[in-house]
N, C-alpha and C positions, 0 to 999 in steps of 0.2 A: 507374708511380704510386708515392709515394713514401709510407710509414708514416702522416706526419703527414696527408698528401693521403685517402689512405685512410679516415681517424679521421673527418678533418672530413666527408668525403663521405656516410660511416654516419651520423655525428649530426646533418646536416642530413637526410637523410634519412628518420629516425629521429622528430626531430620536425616534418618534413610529413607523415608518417604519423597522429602524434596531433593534428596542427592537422585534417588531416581530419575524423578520427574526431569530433573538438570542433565542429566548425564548424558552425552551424545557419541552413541556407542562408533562413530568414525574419527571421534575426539580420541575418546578412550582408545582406540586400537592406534592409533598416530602416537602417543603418549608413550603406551607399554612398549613401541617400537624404537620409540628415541630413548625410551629407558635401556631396553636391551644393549643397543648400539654406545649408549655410554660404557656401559659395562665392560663389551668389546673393547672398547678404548682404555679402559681401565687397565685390562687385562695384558691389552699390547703395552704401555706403558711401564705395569709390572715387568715382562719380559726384557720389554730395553733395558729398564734398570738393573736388571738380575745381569743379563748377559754384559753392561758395561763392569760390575763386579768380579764378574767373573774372567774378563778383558783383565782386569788391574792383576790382579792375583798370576794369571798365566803371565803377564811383564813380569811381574815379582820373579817369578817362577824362574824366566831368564834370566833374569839378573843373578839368581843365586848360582844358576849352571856356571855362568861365565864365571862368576870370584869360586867356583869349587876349583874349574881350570887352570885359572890362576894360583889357587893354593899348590895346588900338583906341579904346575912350575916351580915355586919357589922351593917346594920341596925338595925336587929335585936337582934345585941348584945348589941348595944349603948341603946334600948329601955332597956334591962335587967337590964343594969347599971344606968335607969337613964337621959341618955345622951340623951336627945328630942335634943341640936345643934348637936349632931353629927350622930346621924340617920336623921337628916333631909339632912346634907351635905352629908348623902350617899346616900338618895334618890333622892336628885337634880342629881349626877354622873348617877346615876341608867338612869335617864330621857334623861340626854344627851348622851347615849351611845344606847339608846333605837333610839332616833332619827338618831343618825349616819348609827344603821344599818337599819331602813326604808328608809335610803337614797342608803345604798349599794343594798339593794333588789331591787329598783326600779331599781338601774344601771344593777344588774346583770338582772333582766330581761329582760332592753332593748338590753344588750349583746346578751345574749341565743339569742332573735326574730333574730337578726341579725347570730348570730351566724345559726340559723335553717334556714333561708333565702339565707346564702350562701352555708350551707352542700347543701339544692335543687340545688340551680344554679351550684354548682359542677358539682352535679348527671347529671343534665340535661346536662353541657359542657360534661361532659365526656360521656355521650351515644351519641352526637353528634359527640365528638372526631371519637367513634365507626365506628359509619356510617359512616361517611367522609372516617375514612381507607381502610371499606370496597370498599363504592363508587370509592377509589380513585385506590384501589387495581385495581379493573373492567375496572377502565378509564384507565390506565395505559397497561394492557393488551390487552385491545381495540387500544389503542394506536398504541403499539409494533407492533401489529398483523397485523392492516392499513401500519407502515411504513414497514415491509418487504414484506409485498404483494405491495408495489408500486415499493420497489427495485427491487424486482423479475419482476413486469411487465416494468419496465425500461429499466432492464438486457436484459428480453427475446424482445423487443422491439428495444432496442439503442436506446430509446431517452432519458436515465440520460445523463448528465454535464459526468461523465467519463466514459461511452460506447463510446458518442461522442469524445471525446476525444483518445480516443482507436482506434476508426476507424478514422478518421484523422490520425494517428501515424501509422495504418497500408498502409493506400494510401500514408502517403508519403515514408515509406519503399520500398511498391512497385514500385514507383515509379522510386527511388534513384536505387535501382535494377534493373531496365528493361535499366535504361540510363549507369549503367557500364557493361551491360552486352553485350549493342549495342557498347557501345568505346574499350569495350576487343574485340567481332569481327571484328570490322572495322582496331584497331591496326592489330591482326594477317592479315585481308585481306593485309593492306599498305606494312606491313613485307613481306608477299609473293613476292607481285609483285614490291618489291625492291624500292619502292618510298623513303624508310627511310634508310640510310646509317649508316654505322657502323659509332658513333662521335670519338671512339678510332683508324678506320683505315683508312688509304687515299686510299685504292681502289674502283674504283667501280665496276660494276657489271659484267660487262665484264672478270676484271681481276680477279673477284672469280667465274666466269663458266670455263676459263681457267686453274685457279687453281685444280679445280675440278675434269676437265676433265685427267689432267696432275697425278695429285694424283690418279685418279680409273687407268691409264693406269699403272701407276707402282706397282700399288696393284695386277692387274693382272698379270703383268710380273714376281713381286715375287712369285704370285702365281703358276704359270707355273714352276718355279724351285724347290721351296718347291715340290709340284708333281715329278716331275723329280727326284728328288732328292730321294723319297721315293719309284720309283721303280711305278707309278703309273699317269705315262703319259697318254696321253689320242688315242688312237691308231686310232680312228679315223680324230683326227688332224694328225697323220703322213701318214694316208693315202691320206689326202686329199692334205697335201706337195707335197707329192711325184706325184701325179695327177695333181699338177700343174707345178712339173718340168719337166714331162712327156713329157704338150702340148707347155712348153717355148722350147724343144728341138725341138717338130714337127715343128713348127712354126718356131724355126731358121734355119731347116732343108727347109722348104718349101723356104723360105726368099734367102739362099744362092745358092739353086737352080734356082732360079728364076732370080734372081742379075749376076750369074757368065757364059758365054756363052758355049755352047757345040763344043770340038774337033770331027770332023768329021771324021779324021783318028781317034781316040783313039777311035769311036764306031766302026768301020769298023774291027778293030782287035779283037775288044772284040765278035761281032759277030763271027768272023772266029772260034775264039775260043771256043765258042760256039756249031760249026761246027761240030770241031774232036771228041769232047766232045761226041755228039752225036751219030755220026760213029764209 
């Protein structure tokens, strides 16, 4: 097989593969069926024509009956008169008008055969027509019937071209999902533990725990006046002041005791006095 043989073989080939693929066999039997059916129309159309032919010819036909009748008269009148040349020249017409229409009879006849030979093939294309539509009605529904019971077994399956498709589109959602869901936590983690700095402030993090801390102590502080203020101190903090300035006194009290030395006259009198006190 020779190159060019080759080439062509592949490309016919090639595309009876994609006629396949294209081809929609409820197309296709819709198609063959309006083909038929032109045919049929073909068919009747030859018919009319043949039969209006065959119309014209049977006028013919008449027309020559009557001028045969008519020769027969003259005939006979020319005999009346006398006139043997001129009954003879009508009986010659008579002769040739006789022949014309054994010529038109033979034609209409072979008309009519023809004519009755395609009213059959008609008859018979169109019961054929019949059947085919029935046939094609059945193939057609058989058809339908196979291709959504494959859809559905595809569907409930995923294995059509766009289930597959579907699930691919769903894995890769999940997917694109589960990876910003991990970069939104891992952001907030960074956030917390201060590895990401504010780009708008030059502090770092030190000087926003100071801030912080600085801000809640003044927030308290106002808070303690606002209270104060409204008559609704808190009476266990002033007791617990006062509890403390109780033990700063004992304490300074022990301390200057302890620090300052003792007059031995100045006990010795305090005792005395003591004494009288007593007496």
């Amino acid at each position: 097989m020779g190159v060019l043989s080759r080439m062509s073989y592949v490309v016919r080939s090639k595309i009876n593969a994609i006629l396949n693929r294209a081809e929609d066999p409820s197309e296709t039997l819709d198609y063959s069926y309006e083909q038929m059916r032109d045919e049929l129309q073909e068919v009747k159309q030859g018919i009319a024509d043949l039969t209006t032919q065959k119309k014209r010819l049977e006028m013919q036909k008449r027309r020559l009956e009557e001028n045969i009748e008519k020769h027969n008269q003259q005939a006979r009148e020319a005999v009346n008169q006398d006139r043997e040349d001129l009954a003879r020249r009508a009986l010659e017409k008579k002769k040739q008008k006789m022949n014309q229409i054994e010529d038109l009879e033979g034609q209409i006849a072979s008309l009519q055969e023809t004519q009755d030979n395609l009213v059959e093939k008609k008859d018979e294309l169109q019961n054929r027509i019949e059947e085919f539509r029935t046939k094609k009605e059945s193939m057609k529904a058989r058809y339908e019937a196979a291709e959504a019971q494959s859809r559905v077994s595809e569907a409930m399956t995923g294995a059509g071209e766009e289930m597959e498709d579907v699930g691919r589109a769903i894995e890769r959602a999940e997917e694109r999902t589960e990876d910003m869901e991990a970069r939104a936590e891992a952001m907030d983690e960074l956030q917390e533990s201060g590895v990401f700095e504010d780009a708008l402030s030059d502090k770092d993090s030190l000087d926003r725990e100071l801030e912080e801390v600085r801000t809640s102590g003044e927030v308290d502080a106002e808070l303690e006046t606002l209270k104060a203020e409204m008559g609704k101190g808190s009476t266990e903090t002033d007791e617990a002041d006062a509890e403390a300035d109780l033990e700063d006194l004992e304490t300074e009290s022990e301390t200057e005791s302890e620090s300052e030395p003792v007059d031995e006259d100045v006990e010795a009198e305090l005792e005395e006095l003591k004494d009288e006190e007593d007496s």
